[in-house]
C-alpha positions in Angstrom: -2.1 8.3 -2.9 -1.0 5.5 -4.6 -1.1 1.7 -3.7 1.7 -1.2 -5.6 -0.5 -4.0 -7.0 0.0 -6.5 -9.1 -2.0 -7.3 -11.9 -2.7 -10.8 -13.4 -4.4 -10.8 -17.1 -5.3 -14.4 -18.2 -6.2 -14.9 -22.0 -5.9 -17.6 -24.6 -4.1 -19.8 -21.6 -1.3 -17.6 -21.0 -0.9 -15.5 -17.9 0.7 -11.9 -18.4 1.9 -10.1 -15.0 1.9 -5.9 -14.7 2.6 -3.9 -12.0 -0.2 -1.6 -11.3 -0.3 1.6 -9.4 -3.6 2.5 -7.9 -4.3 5.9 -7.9 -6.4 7.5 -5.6 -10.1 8.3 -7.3 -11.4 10.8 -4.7 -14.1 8.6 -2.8 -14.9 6.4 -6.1 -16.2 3.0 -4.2 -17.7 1.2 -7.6 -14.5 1.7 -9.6 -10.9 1.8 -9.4 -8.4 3.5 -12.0 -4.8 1.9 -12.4 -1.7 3.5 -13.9 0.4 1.2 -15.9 3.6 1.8 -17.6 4.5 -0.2 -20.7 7.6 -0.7 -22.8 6.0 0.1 -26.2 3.4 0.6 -28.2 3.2 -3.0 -29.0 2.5 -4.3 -25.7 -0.1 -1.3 -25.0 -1.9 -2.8 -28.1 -1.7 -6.1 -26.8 -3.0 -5.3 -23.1 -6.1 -3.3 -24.8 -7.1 -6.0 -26.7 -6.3 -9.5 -24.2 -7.7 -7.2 -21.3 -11.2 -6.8 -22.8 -11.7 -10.5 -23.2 -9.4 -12.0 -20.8 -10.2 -12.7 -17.3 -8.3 -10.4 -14.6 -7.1 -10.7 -10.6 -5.4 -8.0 -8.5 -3.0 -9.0 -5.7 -2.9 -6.2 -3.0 -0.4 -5.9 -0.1 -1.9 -8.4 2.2 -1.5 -11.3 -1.1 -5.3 -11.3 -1.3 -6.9 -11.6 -5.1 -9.8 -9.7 -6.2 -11.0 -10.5 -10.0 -11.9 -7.3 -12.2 -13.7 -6.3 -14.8 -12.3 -3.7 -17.5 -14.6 -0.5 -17.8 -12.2 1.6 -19.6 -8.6 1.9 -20.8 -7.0 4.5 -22.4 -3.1 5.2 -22.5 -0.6 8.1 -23.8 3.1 8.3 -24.8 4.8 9.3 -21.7 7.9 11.5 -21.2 10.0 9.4 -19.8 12.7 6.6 -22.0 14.2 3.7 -21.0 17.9 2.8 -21.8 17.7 2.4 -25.5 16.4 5.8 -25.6 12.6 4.7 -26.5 9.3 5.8 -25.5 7.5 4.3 -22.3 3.4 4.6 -22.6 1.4 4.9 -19.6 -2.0 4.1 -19.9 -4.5 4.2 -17.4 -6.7 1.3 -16.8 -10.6 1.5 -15.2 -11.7 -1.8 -13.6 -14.8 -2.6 -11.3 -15.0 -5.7 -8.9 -16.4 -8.5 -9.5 -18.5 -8.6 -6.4 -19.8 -5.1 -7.1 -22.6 -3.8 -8.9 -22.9 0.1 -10.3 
C-alpha cells in the first residue's frame, strides 16, 4: 500500500520539495519508511547529507504537516532511465515523528 506525500527538507535557508511514496511497514507505528526516486547520483548525495541536518515536514492528503526526524536512509541505482537514457536512484528514506518517542 502506498500513500503520495510530499516531502519538504529545509537546510542552509533553502527549501527542497520531493515526492514521497509511503510504503506500507506492516504495523510499524514509531517509524515510517519512504521511497524516493532521484534523477542522479548527485542529488542522492545531496538529500543524505541536507536531510541529516536539515529540518523536515510531510504534507499528507488532507494538506496537514507533520515534522520528521531521519533514522535511516539508504538508496540504490534503480532499473529504470529517464529520457536521456540515465540512471534514476531510488532510495528509501526512514523517518520518525516528531511527537513520537521509540
Amino acid at each position: 500500500m502506498f500513500e503520495r506525500n510530499s516531502l519538504r527538507l529545509n537546510f542552509k535557508g533553502k527549501s527542497f520539495f520531493y515526492q514521497a511514496e509511503q510504503v506500507d511497514t506492516h504495523g510499524s507505528t514509531d517509524q515510517c519508511h519512504y521511497a524516493i526516486l532521484f534523477p542522479s547520483l548527485k542529488k542522492v548525495k545531496a538529500f543524505d547529507k541536507a536531510s541529516r541536518k536539515g529540518y523536515m515536514t510531510v504534507k499528507n492528503y488532507f494538506g496537514s504537516y507533520h515534522q520528521v526526524f531521519r533514522t535511516d536512509f539508504k538508496f540504490q541505482e534503480s532499473n529504470l532511465k529517464n529520457q536521456a537514457d540515465e540512471t534514476i536512484y531510488s532510495g528509501l528514506l526512514t523517518v520518525q515523528e516528531a511527537n513520537r518517542k521509540s
